[in-house]
VOMI-918580 format. One record per atom (N, C-alpha, C): residue number from 1; residue in three letters; atom name; x, y, z. Coordinates in pm, whole numbers. Each point is the difference from the previous one (the first is absolute). Layout:
N
NUM/ALA/CA/X/Y/Z .
...
END
This chain:
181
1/UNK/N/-2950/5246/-768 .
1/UNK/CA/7/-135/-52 .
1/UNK/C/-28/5/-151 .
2/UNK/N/107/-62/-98 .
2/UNK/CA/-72/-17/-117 .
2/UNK/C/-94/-112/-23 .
3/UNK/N/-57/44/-137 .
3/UNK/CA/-76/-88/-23 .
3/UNK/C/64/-85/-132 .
4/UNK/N/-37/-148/17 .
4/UNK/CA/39/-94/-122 .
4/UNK/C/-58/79/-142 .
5/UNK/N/117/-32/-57 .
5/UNK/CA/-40/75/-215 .
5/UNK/C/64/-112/-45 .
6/UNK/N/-128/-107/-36 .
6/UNK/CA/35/-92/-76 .
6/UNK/C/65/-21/-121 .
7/UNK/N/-48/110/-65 .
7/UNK/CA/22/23/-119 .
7/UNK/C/147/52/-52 .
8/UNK/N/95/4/143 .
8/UNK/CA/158/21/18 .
8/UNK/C/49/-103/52 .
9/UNK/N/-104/-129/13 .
9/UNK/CA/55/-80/32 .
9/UNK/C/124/-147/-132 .
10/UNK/N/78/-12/58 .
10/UNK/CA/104/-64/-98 .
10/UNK/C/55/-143/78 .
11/UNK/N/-68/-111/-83 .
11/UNK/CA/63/-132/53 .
11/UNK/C/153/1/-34 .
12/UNK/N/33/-51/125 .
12/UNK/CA/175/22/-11 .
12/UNK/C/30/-167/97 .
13/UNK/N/-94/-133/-40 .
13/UNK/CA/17/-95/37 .
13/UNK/C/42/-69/-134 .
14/UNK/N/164/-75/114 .
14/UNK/CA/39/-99/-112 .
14/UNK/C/-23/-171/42 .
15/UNK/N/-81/-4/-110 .
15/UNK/CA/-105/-125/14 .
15/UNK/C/106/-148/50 .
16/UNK/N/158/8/-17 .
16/UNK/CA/81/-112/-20 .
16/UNK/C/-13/-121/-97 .
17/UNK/N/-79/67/-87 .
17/UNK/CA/23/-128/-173 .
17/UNK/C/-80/70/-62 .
18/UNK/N/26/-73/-131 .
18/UNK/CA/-77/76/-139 .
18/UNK/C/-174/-15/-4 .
19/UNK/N/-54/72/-42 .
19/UNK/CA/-125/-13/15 .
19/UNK/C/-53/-113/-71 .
20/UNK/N/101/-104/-98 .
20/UNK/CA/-72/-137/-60 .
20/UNK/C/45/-73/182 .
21/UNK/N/40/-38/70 .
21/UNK/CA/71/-53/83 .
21/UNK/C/-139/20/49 .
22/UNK/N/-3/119/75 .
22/UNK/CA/-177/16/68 .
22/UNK/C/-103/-14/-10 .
23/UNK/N/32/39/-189 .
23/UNK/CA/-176/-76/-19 .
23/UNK/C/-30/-149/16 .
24/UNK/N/104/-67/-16 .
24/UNK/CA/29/-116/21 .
24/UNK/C/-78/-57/123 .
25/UNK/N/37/60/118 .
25/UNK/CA/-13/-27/111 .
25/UNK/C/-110/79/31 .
26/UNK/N/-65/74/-52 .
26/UNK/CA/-147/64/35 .
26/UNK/C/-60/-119/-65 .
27/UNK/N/47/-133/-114 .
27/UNK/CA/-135/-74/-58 .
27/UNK/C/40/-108/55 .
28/UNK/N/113/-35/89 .
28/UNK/CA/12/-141/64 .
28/UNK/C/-79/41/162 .
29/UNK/N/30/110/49 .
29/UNK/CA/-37/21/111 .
29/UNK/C/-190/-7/-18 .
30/UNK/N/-27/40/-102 .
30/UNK/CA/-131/-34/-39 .
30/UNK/C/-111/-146/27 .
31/UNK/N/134/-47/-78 .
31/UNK/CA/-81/-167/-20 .
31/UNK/C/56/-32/157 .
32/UNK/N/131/-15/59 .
32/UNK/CA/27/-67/94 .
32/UNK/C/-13/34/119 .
33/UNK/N/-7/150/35 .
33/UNK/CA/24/38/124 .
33/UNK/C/-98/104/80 .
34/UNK/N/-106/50/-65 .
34/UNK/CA/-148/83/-19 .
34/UNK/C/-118/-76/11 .
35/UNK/N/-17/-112/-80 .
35/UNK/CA/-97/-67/60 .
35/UNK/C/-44/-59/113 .
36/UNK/N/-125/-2/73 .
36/UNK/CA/-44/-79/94 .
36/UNK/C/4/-128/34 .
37/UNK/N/100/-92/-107 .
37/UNK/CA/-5/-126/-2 .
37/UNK/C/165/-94/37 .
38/UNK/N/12/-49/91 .
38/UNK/CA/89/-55/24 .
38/UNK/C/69/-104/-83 .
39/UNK/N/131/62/-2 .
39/UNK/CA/130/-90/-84 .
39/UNK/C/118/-23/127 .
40/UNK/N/55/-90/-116 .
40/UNK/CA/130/-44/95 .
40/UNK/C/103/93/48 .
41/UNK/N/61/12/93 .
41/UNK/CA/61/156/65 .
41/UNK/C/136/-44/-73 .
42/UNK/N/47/-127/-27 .
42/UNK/CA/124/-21/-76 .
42/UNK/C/-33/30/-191 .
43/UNK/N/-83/64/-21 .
43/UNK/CA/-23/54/-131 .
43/UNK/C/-11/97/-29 .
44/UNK/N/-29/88/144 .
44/UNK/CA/-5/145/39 .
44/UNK/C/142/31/9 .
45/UNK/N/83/-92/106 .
45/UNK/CA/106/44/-3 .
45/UNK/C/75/-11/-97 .
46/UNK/N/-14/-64/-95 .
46/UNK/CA/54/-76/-113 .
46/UNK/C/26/138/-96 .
47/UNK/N/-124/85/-25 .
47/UNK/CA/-27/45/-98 .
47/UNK/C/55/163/62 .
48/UNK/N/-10/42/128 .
48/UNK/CA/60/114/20 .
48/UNK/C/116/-13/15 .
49/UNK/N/57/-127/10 .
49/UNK/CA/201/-17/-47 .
49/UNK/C/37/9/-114 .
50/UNK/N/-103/-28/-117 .
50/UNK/CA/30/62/-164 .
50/UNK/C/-44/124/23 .
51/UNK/N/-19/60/69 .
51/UNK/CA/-46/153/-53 .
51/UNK/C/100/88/116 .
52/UNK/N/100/-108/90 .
52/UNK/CA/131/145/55 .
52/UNK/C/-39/-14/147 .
53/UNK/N/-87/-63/60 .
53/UNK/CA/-21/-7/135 .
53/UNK/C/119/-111/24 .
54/UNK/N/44/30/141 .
54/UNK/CA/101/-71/100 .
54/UNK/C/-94/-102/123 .
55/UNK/N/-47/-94/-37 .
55/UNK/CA/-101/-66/74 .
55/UNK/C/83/-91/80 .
56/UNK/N/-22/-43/115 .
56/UNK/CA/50/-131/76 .
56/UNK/C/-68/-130/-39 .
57/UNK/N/50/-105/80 .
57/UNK/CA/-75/-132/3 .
57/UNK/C/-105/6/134 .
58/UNK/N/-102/-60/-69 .
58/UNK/CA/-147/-36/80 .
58/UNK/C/-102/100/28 .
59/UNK/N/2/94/-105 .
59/UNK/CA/-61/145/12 .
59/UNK/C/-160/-34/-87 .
60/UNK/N/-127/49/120 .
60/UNK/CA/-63/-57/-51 .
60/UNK/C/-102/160/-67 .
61/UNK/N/-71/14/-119 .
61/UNK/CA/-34/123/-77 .
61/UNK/C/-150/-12/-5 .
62/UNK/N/-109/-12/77 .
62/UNK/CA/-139/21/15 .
62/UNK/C/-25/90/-119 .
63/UNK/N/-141/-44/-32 .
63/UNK/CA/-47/78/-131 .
63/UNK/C/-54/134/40 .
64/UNK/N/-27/19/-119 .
64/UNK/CA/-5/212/0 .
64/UNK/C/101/84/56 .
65/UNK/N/120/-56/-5 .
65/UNK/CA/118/63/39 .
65/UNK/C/54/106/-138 .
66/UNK/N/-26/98/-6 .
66/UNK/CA/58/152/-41 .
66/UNK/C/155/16/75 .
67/UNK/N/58/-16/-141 .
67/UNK/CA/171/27/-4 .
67/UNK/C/-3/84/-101 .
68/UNK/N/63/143/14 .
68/UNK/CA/34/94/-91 .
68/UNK/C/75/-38/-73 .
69/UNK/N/155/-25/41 .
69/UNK/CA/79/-4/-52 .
69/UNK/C/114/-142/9 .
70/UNK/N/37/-76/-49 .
70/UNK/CA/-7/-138/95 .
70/UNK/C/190/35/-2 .
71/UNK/N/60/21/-92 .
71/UNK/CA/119/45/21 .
71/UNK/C/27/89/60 .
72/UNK/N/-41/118/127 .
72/UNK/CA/16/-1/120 .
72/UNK/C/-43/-24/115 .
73/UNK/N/-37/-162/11 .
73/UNK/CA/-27/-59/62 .
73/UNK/C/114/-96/67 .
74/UNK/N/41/-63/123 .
74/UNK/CA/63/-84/79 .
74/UNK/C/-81/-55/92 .
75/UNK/N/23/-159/-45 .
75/UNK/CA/-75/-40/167 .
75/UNK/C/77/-140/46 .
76/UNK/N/-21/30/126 .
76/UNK/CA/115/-135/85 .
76/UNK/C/-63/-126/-40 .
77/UNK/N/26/-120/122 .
77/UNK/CA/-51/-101/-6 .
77/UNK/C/-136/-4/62 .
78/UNK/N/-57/-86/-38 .
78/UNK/CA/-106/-43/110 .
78/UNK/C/-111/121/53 .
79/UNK/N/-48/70/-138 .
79/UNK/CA/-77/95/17 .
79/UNK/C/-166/-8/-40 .
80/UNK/N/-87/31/57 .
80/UNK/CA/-162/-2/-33 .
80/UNK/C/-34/108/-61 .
81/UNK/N/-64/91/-119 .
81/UNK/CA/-7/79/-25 .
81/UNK/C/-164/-8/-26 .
82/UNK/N/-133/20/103 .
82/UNK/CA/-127/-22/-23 .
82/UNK/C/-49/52/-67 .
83/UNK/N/-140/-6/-31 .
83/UNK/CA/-99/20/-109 .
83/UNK/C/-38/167/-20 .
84/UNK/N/47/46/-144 .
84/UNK/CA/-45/114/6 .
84/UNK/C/118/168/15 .
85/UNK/N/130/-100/67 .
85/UNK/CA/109/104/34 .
85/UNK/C/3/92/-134 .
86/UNK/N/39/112/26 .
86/UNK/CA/79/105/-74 .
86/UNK/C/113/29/40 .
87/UNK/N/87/-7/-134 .
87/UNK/CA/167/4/48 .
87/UNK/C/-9/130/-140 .
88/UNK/N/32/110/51 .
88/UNK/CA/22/96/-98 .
88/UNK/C/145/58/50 .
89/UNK/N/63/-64/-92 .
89/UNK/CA/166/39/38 .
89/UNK/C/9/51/-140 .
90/UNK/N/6/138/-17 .
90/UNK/CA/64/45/-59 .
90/UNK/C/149/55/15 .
91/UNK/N/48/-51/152 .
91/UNK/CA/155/14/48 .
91/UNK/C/-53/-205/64 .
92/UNK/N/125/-36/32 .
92/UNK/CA/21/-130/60 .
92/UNK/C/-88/-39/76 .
93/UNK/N/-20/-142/8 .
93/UNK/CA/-79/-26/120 .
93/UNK/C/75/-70/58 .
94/UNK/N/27/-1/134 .
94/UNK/CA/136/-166/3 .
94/UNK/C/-93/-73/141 .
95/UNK/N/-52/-117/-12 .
95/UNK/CA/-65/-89/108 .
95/UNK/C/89/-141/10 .
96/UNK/N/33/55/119 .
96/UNK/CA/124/-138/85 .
96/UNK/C/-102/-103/35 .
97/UNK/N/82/-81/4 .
97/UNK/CA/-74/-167/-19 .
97/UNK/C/-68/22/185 .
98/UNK/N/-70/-119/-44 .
98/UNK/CA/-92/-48/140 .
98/UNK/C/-76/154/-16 .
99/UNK/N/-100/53/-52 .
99/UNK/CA/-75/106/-15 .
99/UNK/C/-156/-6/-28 .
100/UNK/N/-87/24/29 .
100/UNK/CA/-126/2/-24 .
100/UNK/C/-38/118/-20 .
101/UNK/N/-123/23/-103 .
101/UNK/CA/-28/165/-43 .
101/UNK/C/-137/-89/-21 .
102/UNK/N/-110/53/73 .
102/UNK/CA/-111/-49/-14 .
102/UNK/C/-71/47/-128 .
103/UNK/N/-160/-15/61 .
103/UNK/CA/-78/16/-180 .
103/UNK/C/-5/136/33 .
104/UNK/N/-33/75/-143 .
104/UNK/CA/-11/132/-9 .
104/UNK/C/135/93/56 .
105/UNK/N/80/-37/59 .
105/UNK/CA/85/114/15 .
105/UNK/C/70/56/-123 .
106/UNK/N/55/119/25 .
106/UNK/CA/13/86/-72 .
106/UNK/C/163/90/-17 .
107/UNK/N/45/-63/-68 .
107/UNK/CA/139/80/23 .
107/UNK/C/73/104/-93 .
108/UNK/N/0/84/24 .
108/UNK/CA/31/113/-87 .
108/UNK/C/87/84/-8 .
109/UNK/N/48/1/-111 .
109/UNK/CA/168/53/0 .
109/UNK/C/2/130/-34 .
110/UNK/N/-137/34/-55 .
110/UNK/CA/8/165/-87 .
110/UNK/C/-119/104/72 .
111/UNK/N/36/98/-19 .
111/UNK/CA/-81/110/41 .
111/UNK/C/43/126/-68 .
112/UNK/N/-89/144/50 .
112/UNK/CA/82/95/-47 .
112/UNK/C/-17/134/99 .
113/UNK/N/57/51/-41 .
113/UNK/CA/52/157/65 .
113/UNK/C/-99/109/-37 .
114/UNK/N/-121/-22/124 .
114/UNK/CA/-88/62/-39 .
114/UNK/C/-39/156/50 .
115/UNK/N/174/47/21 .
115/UNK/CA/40/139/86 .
115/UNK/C/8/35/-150 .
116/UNK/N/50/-61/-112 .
116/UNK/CA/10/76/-131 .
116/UNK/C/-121/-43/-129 .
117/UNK/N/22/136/1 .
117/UNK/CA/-101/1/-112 .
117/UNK/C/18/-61/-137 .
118/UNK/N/127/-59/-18 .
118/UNK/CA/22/-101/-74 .
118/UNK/C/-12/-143/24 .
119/UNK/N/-56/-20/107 .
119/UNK/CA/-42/-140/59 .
119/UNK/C/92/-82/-18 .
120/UNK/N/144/30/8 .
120/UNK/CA/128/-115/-12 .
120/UNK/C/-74/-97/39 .
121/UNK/N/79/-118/-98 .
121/UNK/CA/-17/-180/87 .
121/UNK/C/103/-5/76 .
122/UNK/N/26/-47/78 .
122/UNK/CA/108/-76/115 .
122/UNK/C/-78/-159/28 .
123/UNK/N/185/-39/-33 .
123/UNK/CA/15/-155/70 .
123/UNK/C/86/-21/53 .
124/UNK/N/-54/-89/76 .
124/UNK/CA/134/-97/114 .
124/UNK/C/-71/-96/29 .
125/UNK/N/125/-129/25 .
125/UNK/CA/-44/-113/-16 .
125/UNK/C/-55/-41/164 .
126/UNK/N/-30/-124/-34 .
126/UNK/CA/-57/-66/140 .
126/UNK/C/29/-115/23 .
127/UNK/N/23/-20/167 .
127/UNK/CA/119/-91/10 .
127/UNK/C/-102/-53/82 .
128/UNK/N/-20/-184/29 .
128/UNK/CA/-62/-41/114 .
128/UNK/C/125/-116/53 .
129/UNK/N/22/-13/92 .
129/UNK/CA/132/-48/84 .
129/UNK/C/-92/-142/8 .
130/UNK/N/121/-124/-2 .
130/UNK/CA/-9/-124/61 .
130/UNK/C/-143/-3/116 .
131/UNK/N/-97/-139/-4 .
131/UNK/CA/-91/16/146 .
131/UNK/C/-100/76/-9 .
132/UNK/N/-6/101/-108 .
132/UNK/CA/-107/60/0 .
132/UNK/C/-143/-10/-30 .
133/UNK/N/-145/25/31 .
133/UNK/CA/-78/16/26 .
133/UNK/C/-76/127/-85 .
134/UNK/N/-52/15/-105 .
134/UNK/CA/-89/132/-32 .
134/UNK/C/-165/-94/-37 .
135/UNK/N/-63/73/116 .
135/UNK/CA/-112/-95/-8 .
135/UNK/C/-89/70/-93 .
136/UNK/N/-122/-19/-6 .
136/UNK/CA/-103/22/-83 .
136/UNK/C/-37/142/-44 .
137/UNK/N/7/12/-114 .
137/UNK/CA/-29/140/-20 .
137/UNK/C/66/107/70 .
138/UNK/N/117/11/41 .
138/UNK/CA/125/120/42 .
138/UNK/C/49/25/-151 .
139/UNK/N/44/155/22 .
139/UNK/CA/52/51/-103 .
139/UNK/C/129/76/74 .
140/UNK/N/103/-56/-119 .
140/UNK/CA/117/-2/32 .
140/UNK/C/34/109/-90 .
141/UNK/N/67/201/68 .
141/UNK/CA/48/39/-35 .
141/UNK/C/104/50/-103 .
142/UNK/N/80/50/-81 .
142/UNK/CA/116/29/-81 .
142/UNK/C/93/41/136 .
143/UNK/N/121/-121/-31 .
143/UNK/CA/108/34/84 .
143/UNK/C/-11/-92/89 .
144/UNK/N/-117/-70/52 .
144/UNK/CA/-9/-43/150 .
144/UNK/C/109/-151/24 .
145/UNK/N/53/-9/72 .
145/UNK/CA/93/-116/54 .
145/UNK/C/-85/-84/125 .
146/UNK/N/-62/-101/-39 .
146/UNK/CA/-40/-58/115 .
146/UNK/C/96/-81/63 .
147/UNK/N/70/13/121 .
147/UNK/CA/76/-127/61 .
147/UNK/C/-55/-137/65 .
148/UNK/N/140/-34/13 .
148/UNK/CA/-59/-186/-36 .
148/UNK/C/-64/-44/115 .
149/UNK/N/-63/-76/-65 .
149/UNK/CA/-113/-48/119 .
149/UNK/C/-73/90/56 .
150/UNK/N/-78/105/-87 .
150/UNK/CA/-81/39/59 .
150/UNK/C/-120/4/-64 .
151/UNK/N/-139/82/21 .
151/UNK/CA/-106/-42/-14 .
151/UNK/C/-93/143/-9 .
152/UNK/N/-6/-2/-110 .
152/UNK/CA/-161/141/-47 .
152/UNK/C/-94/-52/9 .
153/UNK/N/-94/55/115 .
153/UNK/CA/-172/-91/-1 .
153/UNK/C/-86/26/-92 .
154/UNK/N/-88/-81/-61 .
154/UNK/CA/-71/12/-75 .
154/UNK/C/-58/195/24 .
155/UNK/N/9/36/-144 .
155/UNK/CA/-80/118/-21 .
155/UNK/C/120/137/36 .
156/UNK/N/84/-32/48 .
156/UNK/CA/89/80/50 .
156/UNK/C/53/91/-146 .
157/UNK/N/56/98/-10 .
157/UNK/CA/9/73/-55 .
157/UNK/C/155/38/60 .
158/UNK/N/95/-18/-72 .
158/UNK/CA/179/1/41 .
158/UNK/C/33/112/-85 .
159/UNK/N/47/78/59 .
159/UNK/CA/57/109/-102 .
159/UNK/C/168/29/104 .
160/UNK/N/42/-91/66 .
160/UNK/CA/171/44/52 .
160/UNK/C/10/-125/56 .
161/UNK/N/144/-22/12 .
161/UNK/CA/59/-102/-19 .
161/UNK/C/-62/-62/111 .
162/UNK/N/-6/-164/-4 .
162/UNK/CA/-9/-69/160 .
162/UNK/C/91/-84/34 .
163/UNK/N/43/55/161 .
163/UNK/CA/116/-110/55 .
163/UNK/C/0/-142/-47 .
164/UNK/N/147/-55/94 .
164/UNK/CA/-58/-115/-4 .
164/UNK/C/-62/-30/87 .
165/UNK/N/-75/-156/-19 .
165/UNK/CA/-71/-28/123 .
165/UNK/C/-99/41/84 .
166/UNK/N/-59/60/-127 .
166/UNK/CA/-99/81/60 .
166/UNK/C/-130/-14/-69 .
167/UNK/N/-127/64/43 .
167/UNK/CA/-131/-1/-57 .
167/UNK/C/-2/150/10 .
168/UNK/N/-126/30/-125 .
168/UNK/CA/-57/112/-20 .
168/UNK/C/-94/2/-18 .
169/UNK/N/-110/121/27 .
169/UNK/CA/-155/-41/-16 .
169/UNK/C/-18/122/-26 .
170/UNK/N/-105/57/-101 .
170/UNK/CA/-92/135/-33 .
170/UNK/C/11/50/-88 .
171/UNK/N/-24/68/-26 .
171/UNK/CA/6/119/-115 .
171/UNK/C/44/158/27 .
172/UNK/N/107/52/11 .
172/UNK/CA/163/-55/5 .
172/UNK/C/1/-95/71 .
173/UNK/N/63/-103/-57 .
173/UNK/CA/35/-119/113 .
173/UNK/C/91/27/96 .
174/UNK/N/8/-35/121 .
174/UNK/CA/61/57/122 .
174/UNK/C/59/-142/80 .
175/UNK/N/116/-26/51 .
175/UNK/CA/21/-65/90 .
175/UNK/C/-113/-80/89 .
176/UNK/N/2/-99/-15 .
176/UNK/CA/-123/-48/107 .
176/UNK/C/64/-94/124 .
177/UNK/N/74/-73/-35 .
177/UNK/CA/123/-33/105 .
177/UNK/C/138/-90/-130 .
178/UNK/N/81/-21/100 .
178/UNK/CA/102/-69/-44 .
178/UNK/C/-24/-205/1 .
179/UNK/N/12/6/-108 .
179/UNK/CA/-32/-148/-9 .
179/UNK/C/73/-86/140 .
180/UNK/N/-49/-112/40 .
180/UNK/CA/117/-68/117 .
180/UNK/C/-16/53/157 .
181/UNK/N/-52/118/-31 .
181/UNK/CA/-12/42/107 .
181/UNK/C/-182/21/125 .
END
């Protein structure tokens, strides 16, 4: 097994805008979207549609919400995004309308290749399907496709895709049954 040599390590992430564009949005995300204090979710949404996000109507943005990058961001209609989420899309995030992502969850688009001793980054985006459910504090994989209408239980830990219609529970999260059924 090797071992990580940081010091060969080489960012090879392309951020998708100029670094005035970001700083931008590192000092609005500051005042508006980091603090503990509740604002209007139509000012949240307001303000990550000037900065390249694809937002729906009636999407509501709970405070201390951490958005990396808001231009690869997508979200449907009629979405709750609770207190505290992390959306680190450094590849896409795409959340289909009628969606809930409770407080604290965690979704993460990047990781790295820690078979090389150059510690590559890798991304892939993350998809949550129509109906969905990511409850409290689950952390949502690079790559993972949740299908629609289904449901990560609080604390769950998703690292591969989930059907539809289905629930998952644990750390790997595992099948726990099929929704409906």
């Amino acid at each position: 097994m090797s071992h990580i040599q940081l010091n060969d390590f080489k960012p090879s992430l392309d951020r998708g805008a100029s670094r005035l564009r970001e700083c931008g949005w590192i000092l609005v995300s500051l005042i508006f979207f980091l603090p503990p204090f509740p604002l209007p979710s139509r000012l949240r949404t307001f303000l990550l549609r000037c900065f390249g996000a694809k937002i729906g109507k009636r999407v509501v943005i709970r405070q201390s919400v951490n958005i990396t990058f808001p231009w690869r961001l997508y979200v449907g209609d009629f979405v709750w995004i609770g207190e505290g989420t992390k959306i680190l899309n450094l590849a896409p995030v795409m959340i289909g309308s009628n969606c809930c992502i409770s407080q604290q969850a965690f979704l993460c688009t990047g990781s790295h290749r820690f078979s090389l001793p150059t510690f590559d980054l890798v991304t892939k985006p993350i998809e949550i399907k129509e109906g969905s459910w990511v409850a409290a504090q689950v952390f949502v994989a690079p790559g993972v496709v949740i299908g629609p209408n289904s449901m990560c239980v609080a604390g769950s830990v998703v690292l591969s895709d989930v059907p539809p219609d289905a629930t998952v529970i644990g750390n790997p999260a595992t099948l726990n049954r099929a929704r409906g059924k």
